[in-house]
C-alpha positions as CSV (number, residue, x, y, z in Angstrom):
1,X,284.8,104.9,116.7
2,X,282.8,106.4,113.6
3,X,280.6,108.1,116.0
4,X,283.7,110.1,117.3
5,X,285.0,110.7,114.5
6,X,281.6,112.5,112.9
7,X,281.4,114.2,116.2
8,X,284.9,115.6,115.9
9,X,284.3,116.5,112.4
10,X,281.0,118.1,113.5
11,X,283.0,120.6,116.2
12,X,285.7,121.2,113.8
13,X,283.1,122.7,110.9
14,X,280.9,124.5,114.0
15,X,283.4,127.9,114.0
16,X,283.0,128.2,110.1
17,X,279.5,127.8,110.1
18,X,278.8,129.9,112.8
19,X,281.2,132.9,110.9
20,X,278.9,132.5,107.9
21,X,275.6,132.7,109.5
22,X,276.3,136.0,111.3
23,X,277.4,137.6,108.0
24,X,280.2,140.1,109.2
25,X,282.6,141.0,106.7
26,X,286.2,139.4,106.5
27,X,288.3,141.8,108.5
28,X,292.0,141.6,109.1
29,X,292.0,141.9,113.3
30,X,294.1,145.0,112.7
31,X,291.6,146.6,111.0
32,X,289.1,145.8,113.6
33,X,287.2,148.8,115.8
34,X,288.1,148.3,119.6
35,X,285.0,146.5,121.5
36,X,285.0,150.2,123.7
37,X,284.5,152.4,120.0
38,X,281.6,149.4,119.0
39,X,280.1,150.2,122.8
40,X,279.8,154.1,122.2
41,X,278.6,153.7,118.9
42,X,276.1,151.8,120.2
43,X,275.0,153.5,123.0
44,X,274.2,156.3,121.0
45,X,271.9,154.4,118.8
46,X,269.9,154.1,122.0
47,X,271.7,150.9,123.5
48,X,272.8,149.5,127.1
49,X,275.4,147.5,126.3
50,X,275.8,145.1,129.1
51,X,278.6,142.8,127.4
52,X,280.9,142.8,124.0
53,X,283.3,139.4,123.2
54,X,284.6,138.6,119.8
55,X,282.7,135.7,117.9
56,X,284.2,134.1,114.9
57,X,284.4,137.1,112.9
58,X,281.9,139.6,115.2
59,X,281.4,141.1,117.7
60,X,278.8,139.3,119.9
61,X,276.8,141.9,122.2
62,X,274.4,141.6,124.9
63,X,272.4,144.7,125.5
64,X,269.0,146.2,126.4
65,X,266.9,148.2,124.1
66,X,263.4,150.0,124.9
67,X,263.4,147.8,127.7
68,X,263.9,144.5,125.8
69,X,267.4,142.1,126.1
70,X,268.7,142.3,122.4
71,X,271.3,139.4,121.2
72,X,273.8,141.6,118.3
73,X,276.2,140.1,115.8
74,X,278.5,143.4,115.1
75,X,280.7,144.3,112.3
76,X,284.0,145.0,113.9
77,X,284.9,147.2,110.5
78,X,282.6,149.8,110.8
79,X,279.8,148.6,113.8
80,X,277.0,148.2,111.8
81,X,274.4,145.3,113.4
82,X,273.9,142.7,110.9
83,X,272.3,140.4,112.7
84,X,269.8,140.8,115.5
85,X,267.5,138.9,118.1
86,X,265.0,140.4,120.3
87,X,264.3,139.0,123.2
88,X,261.1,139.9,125.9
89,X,262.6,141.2,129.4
C-alpha cells in the first residue's frame, strides 16, 4: 500500500518538475504563439521542424538541424529555444 502511494505521489509531482526543468516562462495560454508562428520562426533559424506539441509549459519540437535530429523546449511567449539536445542522425 505505501509503495502505491509513493508511486502515486511520484506521478503527481512529475508535470511540475518537468515545467521547471525546461525553464519556459509562465505564460497565460492566451498569450501563447500558435505552434504554426513557433514552426516559421523556426524554420528560418535554419530548422526542419518535423513535430510541435505543448509540454507542461513549452513547446516540445522535434526537428533536424545541419543534418542532426535536435530535441527543443520552446517558449510559447516569444519562441526563443531555452533548452536544447542534439542528437547524431
Amino acid at each position: 500500500m505505501k509503495m502505491k502511494l509513493l508511486a502515486a505521489a511520484l506521478l503527481a509531482a512529475a508535470p511540475s518538475v518537468f515545467a521547471a526543468d525546461n525553464n519556459c516562462p509562465a505564460t497565460p495560454k492566451e498569450k501563447w504563439l500558435r505552434a504554426e508562428e513557433i514552426q516559421l520562426r523556426l524554420e528560418s533559424r535554419g530548422y526542419e521542424v518535423r513535430r510541435i506539441k505543448r509540454e507542461g509549459g513549452c513547446f516540445e519540437v522535434y526537428a533536424k538541424k545541419d543534418g542532426k535530429r535536435v530535441d527543443a523546449y520552446v517558449s510559447p511567449a516569444d519562441g526563443a529555444i531555452v533548452k536544447e539536445k542534439v542528437k547524431p542522425s
